[in-house]
Backbone as CSV, one residue per row, in Angstrom:
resi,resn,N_x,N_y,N_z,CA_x,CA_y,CA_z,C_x,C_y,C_z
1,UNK,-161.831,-20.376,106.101,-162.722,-21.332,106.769,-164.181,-20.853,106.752
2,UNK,-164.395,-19.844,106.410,-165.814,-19.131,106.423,-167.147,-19.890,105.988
3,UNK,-166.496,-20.208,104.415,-167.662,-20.701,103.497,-167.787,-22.315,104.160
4,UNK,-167.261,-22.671,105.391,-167.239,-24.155,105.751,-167.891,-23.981,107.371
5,UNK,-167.899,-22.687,107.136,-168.912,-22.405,108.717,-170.087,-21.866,108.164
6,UNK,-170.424,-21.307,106.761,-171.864,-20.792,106.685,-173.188,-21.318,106.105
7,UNK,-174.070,-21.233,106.372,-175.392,-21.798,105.969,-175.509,-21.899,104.137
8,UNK,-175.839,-23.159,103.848,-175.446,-23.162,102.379,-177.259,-23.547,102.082
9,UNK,-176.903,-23.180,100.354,-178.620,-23.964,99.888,-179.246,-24.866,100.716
10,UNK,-178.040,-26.094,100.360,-178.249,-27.612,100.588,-177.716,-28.166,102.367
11,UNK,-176.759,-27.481,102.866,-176.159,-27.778,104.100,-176.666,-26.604,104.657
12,UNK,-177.862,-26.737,105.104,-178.736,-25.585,105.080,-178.756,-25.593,107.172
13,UNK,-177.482,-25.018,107.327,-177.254,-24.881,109.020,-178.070,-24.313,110.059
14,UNK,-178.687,-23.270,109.317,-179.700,-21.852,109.553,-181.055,-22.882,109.636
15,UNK,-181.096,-23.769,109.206,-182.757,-23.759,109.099,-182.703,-24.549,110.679
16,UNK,-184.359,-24.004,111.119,-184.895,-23.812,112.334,-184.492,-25.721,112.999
17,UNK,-184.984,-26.637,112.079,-185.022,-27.737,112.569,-183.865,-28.385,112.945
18,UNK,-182.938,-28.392,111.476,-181.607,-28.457,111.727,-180.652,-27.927,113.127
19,UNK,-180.869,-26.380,113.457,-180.159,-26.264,114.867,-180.676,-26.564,115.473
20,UNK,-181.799,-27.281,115.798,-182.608,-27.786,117.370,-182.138,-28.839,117.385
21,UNK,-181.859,-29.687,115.949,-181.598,-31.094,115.921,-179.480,-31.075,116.834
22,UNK,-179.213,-29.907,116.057,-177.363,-29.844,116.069,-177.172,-29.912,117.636
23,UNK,-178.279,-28.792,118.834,-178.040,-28.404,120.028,-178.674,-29.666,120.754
24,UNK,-179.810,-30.412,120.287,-180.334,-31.253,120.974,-179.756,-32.748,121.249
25,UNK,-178.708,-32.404,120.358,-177.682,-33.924,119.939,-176.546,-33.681,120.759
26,UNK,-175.545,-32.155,120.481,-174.640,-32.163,121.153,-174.216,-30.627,121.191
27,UNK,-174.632,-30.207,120.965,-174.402,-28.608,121.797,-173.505,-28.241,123.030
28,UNK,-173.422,-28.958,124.021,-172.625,-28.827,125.296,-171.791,-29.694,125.400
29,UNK,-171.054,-30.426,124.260,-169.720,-30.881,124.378,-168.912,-30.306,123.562
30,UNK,-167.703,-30.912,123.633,-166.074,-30.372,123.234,-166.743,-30.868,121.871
31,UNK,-165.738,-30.333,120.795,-166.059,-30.329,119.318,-165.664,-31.583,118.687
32,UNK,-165.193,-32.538,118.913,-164.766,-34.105,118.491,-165.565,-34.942,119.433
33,UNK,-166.311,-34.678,120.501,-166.994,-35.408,120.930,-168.417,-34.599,120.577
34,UNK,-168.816,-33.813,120.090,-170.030,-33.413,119.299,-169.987,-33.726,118.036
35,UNK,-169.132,-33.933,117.283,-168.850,-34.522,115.886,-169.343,-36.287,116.368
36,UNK,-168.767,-36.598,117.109,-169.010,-38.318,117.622,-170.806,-38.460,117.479
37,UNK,-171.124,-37.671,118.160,-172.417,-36.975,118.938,-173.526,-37.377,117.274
38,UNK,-173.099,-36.497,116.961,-173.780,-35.854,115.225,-173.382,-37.148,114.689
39,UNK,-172.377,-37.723,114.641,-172.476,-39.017,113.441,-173.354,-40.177,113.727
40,UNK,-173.562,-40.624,114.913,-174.522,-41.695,115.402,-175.717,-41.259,115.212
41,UNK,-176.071,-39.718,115.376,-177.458,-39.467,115.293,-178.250,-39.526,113.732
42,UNK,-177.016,-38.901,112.721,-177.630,-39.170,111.473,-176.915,-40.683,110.968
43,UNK,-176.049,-41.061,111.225,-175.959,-42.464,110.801,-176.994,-43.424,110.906
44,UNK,-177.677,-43.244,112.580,-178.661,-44.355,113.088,-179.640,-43.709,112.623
45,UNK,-179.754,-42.824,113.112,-181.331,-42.030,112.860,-182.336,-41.210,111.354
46,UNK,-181.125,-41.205,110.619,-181.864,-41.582,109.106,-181.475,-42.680,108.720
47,UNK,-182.637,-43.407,108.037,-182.296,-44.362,106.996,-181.998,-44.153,106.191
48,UNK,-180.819,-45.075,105.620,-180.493,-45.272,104.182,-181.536,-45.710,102.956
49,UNK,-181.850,-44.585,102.335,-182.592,-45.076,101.088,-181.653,-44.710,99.272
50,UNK,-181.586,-45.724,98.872,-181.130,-45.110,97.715,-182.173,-44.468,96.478
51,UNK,-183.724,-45.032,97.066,-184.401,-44.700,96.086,-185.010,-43.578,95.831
52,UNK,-184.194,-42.243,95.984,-184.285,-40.839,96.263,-184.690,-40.645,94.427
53,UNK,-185.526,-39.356,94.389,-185.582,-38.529,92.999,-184.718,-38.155,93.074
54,UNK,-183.640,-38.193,91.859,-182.559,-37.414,91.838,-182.784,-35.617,91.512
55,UNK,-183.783,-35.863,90.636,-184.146,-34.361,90.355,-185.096,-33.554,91.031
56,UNK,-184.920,-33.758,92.370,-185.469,-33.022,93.221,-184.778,-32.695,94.422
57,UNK,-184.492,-31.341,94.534,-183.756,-30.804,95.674,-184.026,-30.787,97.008
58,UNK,-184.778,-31.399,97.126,-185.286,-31.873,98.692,-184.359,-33.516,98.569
59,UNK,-184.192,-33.799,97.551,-183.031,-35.465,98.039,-181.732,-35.055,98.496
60,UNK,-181.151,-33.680,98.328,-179.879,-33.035,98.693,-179.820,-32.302,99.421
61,UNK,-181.070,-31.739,99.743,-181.030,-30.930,100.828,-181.155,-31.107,102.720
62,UNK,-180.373,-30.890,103.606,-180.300,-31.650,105.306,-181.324,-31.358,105.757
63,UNK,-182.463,-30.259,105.810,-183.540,-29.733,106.632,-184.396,-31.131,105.962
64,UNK,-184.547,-31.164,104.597,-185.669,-32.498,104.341,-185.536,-33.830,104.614
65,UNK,-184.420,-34.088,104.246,-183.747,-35.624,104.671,-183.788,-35.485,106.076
66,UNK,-183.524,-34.709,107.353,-184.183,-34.637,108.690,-185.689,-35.125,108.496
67,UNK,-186.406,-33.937,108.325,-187.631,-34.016,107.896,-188.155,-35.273,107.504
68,UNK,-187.592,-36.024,106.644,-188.123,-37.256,106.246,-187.742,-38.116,106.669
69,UNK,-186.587,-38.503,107.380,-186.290,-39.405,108.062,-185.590,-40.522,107.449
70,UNK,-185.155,-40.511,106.472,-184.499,-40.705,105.774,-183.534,-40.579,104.677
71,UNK,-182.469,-40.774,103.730,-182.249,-39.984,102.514,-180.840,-41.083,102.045
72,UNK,-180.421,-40.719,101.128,-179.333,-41.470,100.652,-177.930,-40.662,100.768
73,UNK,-176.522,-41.211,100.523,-175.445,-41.110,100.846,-175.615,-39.071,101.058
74,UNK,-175.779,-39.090,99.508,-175.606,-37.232,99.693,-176.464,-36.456,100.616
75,UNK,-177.570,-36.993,100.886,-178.220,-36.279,101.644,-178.007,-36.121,103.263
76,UNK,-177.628,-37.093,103.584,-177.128,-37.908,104.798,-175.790,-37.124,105.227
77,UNK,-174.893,-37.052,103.901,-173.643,-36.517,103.892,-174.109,-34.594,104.639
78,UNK,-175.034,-34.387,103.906,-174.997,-32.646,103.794,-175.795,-32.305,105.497
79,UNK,-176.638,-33.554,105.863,-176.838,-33.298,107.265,-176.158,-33.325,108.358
80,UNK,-175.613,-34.402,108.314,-174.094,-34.002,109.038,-173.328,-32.768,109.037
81,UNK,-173.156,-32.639,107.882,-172.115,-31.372,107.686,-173.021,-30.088,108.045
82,UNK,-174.221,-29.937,107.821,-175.293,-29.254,108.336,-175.167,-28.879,109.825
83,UNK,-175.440,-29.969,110.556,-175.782,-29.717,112.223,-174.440,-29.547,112.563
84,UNK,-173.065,-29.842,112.246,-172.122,-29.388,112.915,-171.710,-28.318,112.556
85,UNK,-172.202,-27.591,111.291,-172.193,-25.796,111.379,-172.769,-25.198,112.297
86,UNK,-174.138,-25.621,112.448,-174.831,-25.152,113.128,-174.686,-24.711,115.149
87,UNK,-173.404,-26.044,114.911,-172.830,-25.693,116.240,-171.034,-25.279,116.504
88,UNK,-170.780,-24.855,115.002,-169.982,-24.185,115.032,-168.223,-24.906,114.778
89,UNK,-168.852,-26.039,114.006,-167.672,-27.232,113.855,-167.536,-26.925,112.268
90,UNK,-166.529,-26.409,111.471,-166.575,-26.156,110.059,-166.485,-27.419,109.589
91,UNK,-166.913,-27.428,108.025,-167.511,-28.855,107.317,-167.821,-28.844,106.146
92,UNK,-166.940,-29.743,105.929,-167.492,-30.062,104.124,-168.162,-31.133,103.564
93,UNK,-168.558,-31.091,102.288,-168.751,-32.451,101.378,-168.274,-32.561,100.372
94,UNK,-167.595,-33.822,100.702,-166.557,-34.398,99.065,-167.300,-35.588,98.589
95,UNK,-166.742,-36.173,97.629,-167.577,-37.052,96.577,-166.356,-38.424,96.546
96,UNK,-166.861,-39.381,96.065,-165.999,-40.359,95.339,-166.436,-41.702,94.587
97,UNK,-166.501,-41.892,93.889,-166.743,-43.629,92.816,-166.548,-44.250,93.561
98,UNK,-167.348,-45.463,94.116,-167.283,-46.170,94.752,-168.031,-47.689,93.978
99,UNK,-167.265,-48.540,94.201,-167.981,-49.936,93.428,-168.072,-50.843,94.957
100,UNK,-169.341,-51.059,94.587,-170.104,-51.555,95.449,-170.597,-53.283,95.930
101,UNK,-169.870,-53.834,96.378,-170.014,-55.028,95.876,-171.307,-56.079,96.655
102,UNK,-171.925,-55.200,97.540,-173.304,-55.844,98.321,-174.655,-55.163,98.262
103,UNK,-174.796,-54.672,96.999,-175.915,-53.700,96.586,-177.051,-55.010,96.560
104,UNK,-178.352,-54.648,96.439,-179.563,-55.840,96.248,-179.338,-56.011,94.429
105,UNK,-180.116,-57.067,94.469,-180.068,-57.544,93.268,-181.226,-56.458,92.510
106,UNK,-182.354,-56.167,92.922,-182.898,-54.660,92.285,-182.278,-53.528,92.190
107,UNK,-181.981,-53.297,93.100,-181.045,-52.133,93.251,-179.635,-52.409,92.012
108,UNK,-179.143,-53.279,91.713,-178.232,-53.355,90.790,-178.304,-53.229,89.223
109,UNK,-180.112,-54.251,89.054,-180.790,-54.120,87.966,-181.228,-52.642,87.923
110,UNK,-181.513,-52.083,88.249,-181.660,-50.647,88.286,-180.362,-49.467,87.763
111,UNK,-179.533,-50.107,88.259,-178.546,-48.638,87.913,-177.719,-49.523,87.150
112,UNK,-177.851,-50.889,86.634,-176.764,-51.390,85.570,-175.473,-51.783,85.583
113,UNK,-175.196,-51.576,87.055,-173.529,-51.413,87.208,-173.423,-51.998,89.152
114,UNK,-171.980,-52.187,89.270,-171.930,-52.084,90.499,-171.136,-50.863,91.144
115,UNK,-171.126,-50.080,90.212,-170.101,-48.387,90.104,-170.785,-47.315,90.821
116,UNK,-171.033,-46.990,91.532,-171.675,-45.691,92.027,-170.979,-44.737,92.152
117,UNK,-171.119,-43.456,91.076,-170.562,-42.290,91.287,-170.920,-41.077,92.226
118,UNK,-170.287,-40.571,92.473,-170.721,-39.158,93.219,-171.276,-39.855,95.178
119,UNK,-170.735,-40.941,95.291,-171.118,-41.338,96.815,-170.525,-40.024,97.779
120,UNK,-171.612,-39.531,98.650,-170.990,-38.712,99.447,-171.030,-38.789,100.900
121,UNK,-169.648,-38.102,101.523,-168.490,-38.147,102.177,-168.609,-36.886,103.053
122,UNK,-169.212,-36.862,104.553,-168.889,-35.701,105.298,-167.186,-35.570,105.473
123,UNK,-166.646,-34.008,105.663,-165.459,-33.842,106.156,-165.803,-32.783,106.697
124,UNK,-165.222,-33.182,108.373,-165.307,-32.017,109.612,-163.837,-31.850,110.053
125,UNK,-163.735,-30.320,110.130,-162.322,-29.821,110.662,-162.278,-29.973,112.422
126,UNK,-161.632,-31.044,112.816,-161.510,-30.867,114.031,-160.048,-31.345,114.163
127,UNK,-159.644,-30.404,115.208,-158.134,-30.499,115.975,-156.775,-30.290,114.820
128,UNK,-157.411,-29.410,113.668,-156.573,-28.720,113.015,-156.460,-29.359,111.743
129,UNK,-157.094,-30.663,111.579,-157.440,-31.013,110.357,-158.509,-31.828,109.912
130,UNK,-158.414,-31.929,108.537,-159.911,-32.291,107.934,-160.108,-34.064,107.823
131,UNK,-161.184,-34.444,108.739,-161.355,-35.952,109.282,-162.889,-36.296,108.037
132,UNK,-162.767,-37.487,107.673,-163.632,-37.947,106.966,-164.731,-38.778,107.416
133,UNK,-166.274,-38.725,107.542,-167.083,-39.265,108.404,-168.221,-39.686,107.267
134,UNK,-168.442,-40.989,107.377,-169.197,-41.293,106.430,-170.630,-42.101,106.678
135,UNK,-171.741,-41.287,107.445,-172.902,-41.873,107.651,-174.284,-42.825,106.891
136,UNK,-173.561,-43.021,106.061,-174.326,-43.962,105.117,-175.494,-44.596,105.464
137,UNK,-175.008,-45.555,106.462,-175.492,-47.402,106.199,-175.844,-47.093,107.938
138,UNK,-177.108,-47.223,107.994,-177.474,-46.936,109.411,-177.622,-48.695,109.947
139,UNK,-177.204,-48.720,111.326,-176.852,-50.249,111.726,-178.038,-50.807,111.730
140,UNK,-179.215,-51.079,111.896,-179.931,-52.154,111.406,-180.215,-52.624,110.026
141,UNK,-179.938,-51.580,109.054,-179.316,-51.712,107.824,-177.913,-52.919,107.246
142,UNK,-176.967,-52.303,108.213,-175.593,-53.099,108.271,-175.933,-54.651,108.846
143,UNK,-176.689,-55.258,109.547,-177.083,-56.089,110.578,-177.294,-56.875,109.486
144,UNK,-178.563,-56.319,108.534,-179.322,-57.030,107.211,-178.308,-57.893,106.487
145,UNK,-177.357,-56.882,106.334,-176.067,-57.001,104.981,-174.932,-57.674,105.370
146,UNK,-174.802,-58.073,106.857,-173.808,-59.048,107.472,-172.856,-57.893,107.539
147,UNK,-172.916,-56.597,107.399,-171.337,-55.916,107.394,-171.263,-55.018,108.841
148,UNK,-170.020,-55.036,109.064,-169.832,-53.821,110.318,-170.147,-52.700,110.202
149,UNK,-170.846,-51.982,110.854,-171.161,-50.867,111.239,-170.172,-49.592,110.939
150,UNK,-170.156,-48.597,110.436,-169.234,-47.814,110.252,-168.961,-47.191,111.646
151,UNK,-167.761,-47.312,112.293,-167.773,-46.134,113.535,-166.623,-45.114,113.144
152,UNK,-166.835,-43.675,114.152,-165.866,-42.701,114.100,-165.869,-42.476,115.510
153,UNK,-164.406,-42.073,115.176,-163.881,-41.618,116.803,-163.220,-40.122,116.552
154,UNK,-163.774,-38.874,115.644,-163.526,-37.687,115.565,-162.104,-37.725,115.367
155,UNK,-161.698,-38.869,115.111,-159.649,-38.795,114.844,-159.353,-39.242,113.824
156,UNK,-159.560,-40.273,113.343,-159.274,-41.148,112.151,-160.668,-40.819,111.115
157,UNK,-160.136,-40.888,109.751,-161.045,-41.380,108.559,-162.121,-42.462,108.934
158,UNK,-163.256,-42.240,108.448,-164.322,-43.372,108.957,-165.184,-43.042,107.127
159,UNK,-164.353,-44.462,106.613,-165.206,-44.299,105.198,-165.407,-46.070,105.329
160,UNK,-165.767,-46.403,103.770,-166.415,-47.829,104.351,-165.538,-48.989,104.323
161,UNK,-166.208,-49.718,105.163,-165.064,-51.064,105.255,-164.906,-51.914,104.019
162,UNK,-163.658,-52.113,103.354,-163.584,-52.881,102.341,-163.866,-54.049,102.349
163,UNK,-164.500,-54.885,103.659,-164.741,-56.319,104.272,-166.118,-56.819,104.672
164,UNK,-166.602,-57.406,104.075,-167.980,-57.641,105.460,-167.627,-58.650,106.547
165,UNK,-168.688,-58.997,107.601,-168.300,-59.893,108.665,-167.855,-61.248,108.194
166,UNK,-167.962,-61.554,106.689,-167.045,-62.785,106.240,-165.917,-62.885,106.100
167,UNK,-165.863,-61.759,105.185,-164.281,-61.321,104.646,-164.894,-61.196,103.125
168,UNK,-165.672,-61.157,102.692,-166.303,-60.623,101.616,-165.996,-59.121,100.835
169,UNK,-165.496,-58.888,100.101,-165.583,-57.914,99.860,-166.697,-57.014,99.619
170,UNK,-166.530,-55.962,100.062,-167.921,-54.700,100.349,-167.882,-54.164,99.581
171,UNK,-166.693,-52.737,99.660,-166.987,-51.276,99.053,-165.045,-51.347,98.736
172,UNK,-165.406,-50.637,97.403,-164.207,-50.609,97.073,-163.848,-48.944,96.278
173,UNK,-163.017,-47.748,96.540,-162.740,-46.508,96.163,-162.412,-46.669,95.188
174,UNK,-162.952,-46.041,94.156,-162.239,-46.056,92.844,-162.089,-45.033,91.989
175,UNK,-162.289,-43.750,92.647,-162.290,-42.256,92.082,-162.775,-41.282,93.172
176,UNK,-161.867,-40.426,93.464,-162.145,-39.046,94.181,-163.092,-37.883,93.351
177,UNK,-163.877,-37.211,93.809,-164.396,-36.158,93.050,-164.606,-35.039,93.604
178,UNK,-163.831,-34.691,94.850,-163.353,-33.497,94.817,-164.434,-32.889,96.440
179,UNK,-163.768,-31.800,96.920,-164.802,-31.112,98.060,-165.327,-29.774,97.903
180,UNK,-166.546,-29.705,97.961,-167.179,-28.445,98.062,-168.054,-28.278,99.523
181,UNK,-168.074,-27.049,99.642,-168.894,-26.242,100.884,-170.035,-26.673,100.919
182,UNK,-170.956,-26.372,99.502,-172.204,-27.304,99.477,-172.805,-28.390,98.693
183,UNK,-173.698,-28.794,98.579,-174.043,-29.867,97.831,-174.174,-29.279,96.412
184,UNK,-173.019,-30.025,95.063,-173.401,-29.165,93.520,-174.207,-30.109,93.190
185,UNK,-175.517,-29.604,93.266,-177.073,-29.863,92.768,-176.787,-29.728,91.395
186,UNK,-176.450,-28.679,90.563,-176.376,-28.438,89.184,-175.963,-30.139,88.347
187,UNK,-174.240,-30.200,89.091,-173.384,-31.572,88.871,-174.634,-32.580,88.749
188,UNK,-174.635,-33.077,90.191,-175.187,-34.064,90.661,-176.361,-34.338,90.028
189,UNK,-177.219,-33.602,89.659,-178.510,-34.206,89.021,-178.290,-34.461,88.263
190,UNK,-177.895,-33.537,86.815,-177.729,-34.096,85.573,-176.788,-35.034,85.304
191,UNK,-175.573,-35.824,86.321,-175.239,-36.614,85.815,-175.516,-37.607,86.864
192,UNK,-176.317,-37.955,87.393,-176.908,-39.380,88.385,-178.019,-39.451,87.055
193,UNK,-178.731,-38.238,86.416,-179.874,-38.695,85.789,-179.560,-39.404,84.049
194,UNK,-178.424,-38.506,83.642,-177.305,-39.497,82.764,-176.862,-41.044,82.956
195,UNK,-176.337,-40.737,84.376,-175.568,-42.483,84.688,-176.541,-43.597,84.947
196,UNK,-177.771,-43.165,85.341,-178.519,-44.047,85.956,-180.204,-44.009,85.595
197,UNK,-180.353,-43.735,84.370,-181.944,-43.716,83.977,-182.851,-44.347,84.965
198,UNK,-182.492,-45.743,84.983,-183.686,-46.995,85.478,-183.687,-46.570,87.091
199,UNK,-182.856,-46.207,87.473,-182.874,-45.890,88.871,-183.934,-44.513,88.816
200,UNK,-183.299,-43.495,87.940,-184.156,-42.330,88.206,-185.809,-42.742,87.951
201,UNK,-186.004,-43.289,86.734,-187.470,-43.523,86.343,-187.838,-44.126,87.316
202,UNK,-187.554,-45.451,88.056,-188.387,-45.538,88.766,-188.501,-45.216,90.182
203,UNK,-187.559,-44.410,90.508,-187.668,-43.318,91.737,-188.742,-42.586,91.867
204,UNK,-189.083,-42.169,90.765,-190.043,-40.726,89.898,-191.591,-41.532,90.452
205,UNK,-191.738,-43.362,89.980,-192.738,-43.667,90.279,-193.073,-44.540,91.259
206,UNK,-191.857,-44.897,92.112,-192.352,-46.072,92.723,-191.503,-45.640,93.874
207,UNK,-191.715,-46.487,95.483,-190.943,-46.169,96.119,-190.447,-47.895,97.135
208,UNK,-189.019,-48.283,96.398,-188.799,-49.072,97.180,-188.752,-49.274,98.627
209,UNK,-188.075,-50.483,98.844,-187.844,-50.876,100.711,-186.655,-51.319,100.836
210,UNK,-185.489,-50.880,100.348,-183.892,-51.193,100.372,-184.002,-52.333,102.238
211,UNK,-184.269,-51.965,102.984,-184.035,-52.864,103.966,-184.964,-54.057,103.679
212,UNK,-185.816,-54.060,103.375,-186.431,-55.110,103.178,-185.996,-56.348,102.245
213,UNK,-185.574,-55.199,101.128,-184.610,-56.268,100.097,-183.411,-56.751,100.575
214,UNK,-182.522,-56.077,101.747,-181.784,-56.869,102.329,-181.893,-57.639,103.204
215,UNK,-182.832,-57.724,104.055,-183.508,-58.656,104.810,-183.491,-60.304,104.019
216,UNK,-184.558,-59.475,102.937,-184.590,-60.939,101.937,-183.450,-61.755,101.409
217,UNK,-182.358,-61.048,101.059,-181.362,-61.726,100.675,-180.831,-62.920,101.882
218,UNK,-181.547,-62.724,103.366,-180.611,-63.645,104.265,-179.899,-63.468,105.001
């Protein structure tokens, strides 16, 4: 359990901001209700952006995505798993293909596909086994997109709803890719910057408004 309790590159537990953020959230509760604690805070409290540089290690890393106040699935993923080291809750990040079926219409023209690989997936060990927490889609985000809110209750899997508030289909699993201790930066860049050119190029120069474009849709 070691390497899932210690300060990594990217799930960077040690850094100064990160534990003020871990103790200031939930420090003085039981460990499934500090996991509860930690998922609302980075669920709500970063935004979801997908329009991250992929080739820059501040999009994967938890002290910056704090810092910035925003970040996308992986980054989001590694802060979580971040602040609950930091208070002593072991934690991983796993990966999985996910096809996406309420992405914006830019956002789609951009990466070519409705396939998103490498979506990432906090997993915190509490009460003897490994629970899946997935802070993505922060709720005024979800509000935009007509879909429910992701919740966790530190017991059950909390990945995304295959439904929106219609009955629409959302998010659909379509490949596991495995769990590591920290974020593989090596992996992950060179093949988001493979799978997804138009997304990377214009990450590099421009910086969208993902809520805004869902707003617009209605």
């Amino acid at each position: 359990m070691a390497p899932y309790l210690a300060a990594g590159q990217f799930v960077d537990s040690g850094h100064p901001a990160v534990a003020a953020f871990a103790r200031d959230t939930a420090a003085t509760a039981a460990p499934v209700d500090a996991a509860i604690r930690l998922y609302y805070a980075v669920r709500d409290g970063i935004l979801y952006d997908p329009y991250r540089p992929f080739d820059d290690p501040a999009t994967y890393r938890a002290s910056a995505v704090l810092a910035e106040g925003r970040g996308y699935c992986v980054g989001k993923a590694a802060l979580l798993a971040a602040a609950a080291r930091a208070i002593g809750i072991p934690s991983r990040v796993s990966f999985a293909d996910v096809r996406n079926h309420l992405a914006t219409p830019r956002l789609l023209a951009l990466v070519g596909t409705d396939l998103f690989i490498y979506h990432g997936v906090t997993e915190l060990w509490l009460d003897g086994r490994w629970v899946k927490a997935t802070p993505t889609f922060n709720r005024t985000l979800c509000d935009k997109f007509h879909i429910h809110p992701l919740e966790f209750d530190g017991r059950r899997d909390a990945t995304l709803h295959p439904y929106d508030r219609s009955g629409r289909q959302h998010m659909e699993y379509v490949r596991q890719r495995g769990t590591y201790a920290d974020v593989p930066t090596d992996l992950l860049m060179k093949v988001m910057l493979e799978t997804y050119p138009g997304l990377a190029n214009f990450s590099k120069t421009a910086h969208g408004d993902f809520a805004k474009e869902a707003q617009d849709l209605g």
